[in-house]
C-alpha positions as CSV (number, residue, x, y, z in Angstrom):
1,X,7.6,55.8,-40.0
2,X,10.1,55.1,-37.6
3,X,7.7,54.2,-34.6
4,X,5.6,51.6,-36.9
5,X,8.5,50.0,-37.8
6,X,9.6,49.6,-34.0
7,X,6.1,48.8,-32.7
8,X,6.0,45.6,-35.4
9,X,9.2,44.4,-34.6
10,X,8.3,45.3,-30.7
11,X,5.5,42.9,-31.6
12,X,7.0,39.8,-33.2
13,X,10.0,40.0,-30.5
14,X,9.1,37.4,-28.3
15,X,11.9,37.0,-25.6
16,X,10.5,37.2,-22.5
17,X,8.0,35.6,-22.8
18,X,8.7,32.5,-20.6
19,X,9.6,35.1,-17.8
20,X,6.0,36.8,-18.1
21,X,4.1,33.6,-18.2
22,X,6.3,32.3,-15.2
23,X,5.1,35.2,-13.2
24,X,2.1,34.5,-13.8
25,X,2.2,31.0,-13.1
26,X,4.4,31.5,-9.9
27,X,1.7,32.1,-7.3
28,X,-0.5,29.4,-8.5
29,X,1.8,26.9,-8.2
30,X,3.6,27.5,-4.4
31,X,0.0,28.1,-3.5
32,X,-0.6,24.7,-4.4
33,X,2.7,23.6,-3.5
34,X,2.0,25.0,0.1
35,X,-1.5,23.2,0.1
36,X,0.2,20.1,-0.8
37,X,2.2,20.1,2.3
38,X,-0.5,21.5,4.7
39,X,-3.0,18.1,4.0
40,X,-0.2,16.2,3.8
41,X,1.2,17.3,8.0
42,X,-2.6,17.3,8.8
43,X,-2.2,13.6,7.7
44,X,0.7,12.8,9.1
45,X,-1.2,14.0,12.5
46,X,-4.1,12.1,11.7
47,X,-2.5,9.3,11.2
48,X,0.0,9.5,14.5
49,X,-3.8,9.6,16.7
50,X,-5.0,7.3,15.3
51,X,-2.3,4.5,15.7
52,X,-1.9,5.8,19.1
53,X,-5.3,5.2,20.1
54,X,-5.2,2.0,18.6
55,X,-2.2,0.9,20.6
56,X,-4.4,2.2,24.1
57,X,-7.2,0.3,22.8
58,X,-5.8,-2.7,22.3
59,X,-3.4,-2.3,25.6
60,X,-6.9,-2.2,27.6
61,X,-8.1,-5.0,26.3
62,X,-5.0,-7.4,26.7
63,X,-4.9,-5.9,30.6
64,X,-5.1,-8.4,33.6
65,X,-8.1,-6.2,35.4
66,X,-11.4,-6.5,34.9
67,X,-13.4,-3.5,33.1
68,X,-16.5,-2.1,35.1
69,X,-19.1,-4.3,33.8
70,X,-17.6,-7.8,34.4
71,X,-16.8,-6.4,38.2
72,X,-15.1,-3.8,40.2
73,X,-11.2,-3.7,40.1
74,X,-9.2,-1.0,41.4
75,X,-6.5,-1.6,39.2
76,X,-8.5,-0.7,36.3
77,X,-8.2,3.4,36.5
78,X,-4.7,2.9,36.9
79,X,-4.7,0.7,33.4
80,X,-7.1,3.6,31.6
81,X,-4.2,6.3,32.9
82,X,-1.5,3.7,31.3
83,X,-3.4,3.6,27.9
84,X,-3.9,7.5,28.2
85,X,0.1,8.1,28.3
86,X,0.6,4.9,25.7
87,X,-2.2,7.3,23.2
88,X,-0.3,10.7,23.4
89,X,3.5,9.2,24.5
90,X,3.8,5.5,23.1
91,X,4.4,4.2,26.4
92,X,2.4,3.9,29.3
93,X,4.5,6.8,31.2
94,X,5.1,10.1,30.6
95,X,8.0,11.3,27.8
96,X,7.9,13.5,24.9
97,X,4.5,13.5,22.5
98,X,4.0,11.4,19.8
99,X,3.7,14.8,17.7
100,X,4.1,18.5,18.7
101,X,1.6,20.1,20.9
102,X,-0.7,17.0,22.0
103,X,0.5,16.8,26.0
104,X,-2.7,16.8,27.0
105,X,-4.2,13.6,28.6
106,X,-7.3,14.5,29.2
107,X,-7.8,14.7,25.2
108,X,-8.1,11.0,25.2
109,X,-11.4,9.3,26.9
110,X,-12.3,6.0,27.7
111,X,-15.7,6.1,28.8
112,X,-16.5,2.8,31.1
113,X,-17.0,-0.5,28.3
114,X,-20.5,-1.5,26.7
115,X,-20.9,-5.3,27.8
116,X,-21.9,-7.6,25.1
117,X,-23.7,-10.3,25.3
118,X,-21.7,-13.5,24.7
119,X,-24.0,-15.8,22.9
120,X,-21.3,-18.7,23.5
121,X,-22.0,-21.1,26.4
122,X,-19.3,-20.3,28.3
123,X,-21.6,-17.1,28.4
124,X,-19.3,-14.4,30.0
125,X,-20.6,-10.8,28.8
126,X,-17.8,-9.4,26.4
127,X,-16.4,-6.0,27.1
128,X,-16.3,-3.3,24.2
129,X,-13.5,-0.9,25.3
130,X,-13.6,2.4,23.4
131,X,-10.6,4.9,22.8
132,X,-11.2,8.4,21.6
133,X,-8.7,11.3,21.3
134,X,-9.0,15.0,20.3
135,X,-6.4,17.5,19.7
136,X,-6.4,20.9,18.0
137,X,-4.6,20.9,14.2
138,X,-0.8,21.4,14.4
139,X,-0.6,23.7,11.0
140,X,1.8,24.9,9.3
141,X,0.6,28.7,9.2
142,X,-0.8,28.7,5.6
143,X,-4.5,28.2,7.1
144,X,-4.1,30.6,9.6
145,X,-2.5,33.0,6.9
146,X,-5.7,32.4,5.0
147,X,-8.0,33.2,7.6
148,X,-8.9,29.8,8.7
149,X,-9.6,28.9,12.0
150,X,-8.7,26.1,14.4
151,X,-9.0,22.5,13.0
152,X,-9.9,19.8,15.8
153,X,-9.1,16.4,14.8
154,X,-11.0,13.2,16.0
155,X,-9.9,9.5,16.3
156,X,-11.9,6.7,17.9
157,X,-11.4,2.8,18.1
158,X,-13.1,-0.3,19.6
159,X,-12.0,-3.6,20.7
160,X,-13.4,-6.6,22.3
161,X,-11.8,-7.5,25.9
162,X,-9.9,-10.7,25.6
163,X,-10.0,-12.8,28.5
């Protein structure tokens, strides 16, 4: 009689309760904590390319040379190299990264502009300078801890040469 009684009240005692549904709980919730921060640095990265490839963009197209199609001007390599280092540095020389781990200049292209025909009747073609940068993922190890490999991220942007 004496183990009955002490496997009801065994059963109706419920503290502890909270601690066993917590441990349950527990791993689902940092797990998604963890996830929660590993989008949000991979946007954070994203988002750091993409404004600097922006910036080079725009910096090309505001330069005094001339881009390949409208004619040849030496000066214009030395502007590409500018808006290279103004992509990965935020200024058109060297310094420290915009974020961790993208040094790499050649990671940015700018392959020679597309002319546009100007329909206007001053009729000058219109250059289309294009930007793009790569750069492997920065994670925070919770991918890599999963099994995931390398994540390459990809920005591009266009503008119009101004004259």
């Amino acid at each position: 009689m004496g183990l009955r009684t002490n496997l009801r009240q065994f059963r109706k005692d419920r503290s502890g309760a909270a601690l066993v549904e917590f441990t349950l709980v527990a791993p689902m919730l940092i797990a998604l904590m963890c996830g929660l921060a590993e989008f949000g640095q991979a946007l954070r990265q994203y988002h750091i390319m993409e404004k600097g490839v922006r910036d080079a963009a725009r910096y090309l197209s505001r330069v005094p040379a001339s881009p390949p199609c409208i004619a040849a001007d030496p000066n214009w390599a030395t502007y590409v190299t500018q808006a290279k280092n103004l992509a990965i540095y935020g200024a058109t020389t060297t310094g420290s990264p915009l974020f961790r781990g993208w040094t790499n200049t050649a990671t940015v292209s700018v392959p020679a502009p597309t002319c546009l025909v100007n329909l206007r009747p001053s009729g000058a073609d219109l250059p289309k300078i294009k930007v793009t940068a790569t750069a492997p993922y920065a994670d925070l190890g919770l991918l890599s801890a999963l099994g995931f490999g390398p994540i390459t991220l990809t920005v591009s942007h266009e503008e119009l040469k101004v004259s």
